[in-house]
C-alpha positions, 0 to 999 in steps of 0.5 A: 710791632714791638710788643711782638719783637718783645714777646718773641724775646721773652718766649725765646728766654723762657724757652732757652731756661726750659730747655736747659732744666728740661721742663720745656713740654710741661712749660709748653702745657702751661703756656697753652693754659695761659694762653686759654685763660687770657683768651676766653676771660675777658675780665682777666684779659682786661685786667693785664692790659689795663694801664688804670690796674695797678701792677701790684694788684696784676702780680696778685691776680697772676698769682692767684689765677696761676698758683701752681705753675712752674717757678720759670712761669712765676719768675717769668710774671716776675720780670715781667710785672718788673718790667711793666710788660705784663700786658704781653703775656698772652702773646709770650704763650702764643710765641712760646708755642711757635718757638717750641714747636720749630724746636721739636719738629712739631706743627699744628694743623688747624681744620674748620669745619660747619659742622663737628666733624666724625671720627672717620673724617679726623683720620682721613684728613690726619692721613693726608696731612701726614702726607703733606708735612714730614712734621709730627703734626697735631689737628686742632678742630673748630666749628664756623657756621658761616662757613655754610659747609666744606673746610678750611684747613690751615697748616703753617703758612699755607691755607686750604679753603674749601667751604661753601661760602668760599665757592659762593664768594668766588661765584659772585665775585664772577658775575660782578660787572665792574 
């Protein structure tokens, strides 16, 4: 819990000095390449949450692995190995995101299908999440298949479950004798 009050105040900072060199957007794309490269690199994962790495060797290993980013973001892993907080980085990007999203008026909608979806079905659900939010909103697909077919749609808060496994759950959970 107070990692994530940590990393919201750490997201608001970045997101405050962004904002006044107005650099938030291309600090925005980075923040998604972190979050991207901590999420699907284990051995990186690990290596900043480690508390056997030393720090100095993580404050090379950001360097090396985010060697052109911007000098917020490398002030920003500064402070961060400073302060022995880099394990938070992740959740930083992750905050940021949520932050200079509110900012811009920006929501991300995410839809989980079985399958790819089609081009067609994109607009389709496009059009009516348009409906649904006076947000400029983005789509963020994803493939499941233990969702046997359907969807799931999510946007801010609200959640939208209309797969196959869904409808099977709630069948069974009807015929269960308690």
């Amino acid at each position: 819990m107070s990692g994530t009050r940590a990393a919201i105040r750490y997201a608001k900072a970045i997101l405050s000095v962004g904002t006044d060199n107005q650099t938030s957007e291309k600090i925005q794309l980075e923040m998604d390449q972190i979050a991207h490269a901590i999420e699907s690199n284990a051995a990186l994962n690990e290596a900043l949450k480690s508390p056997v790495v030393k720090l100095s060797v993580k404050a090379v290993v950001l360097d090396k692995v985010f060697n052109n980013f911007s000098p917020e973001l490398k002030s920003l892993f500064q402070t961060l190995v400073q302060n022995k907080r880099i394990d938070l980085l992740e959740e930083i990007a992750l905050q940021y995101k949520q932050l200079f999203n509110q900012l811009n008026n920006k929501e991300e909608a995410i839809v989980i299908t079985a399958v790819p979806m089609t081009s067609a079905m994109e607009v389709k659900i496009m059009a009516k999440l348009k409906t649904l939010s006076s947000k400029d909103l983005s789509l963020k697909k994803r493939v499941d298949e233990t969702i046997l077919g359907g969807f799931i749609l999510r946007v801010g808060d609200q959640q939208y479950n209309a797969s196959v496994s869904n409808q099977l759950n709630e069948l069974k959970n009807k015929f269960q004798i308690n």
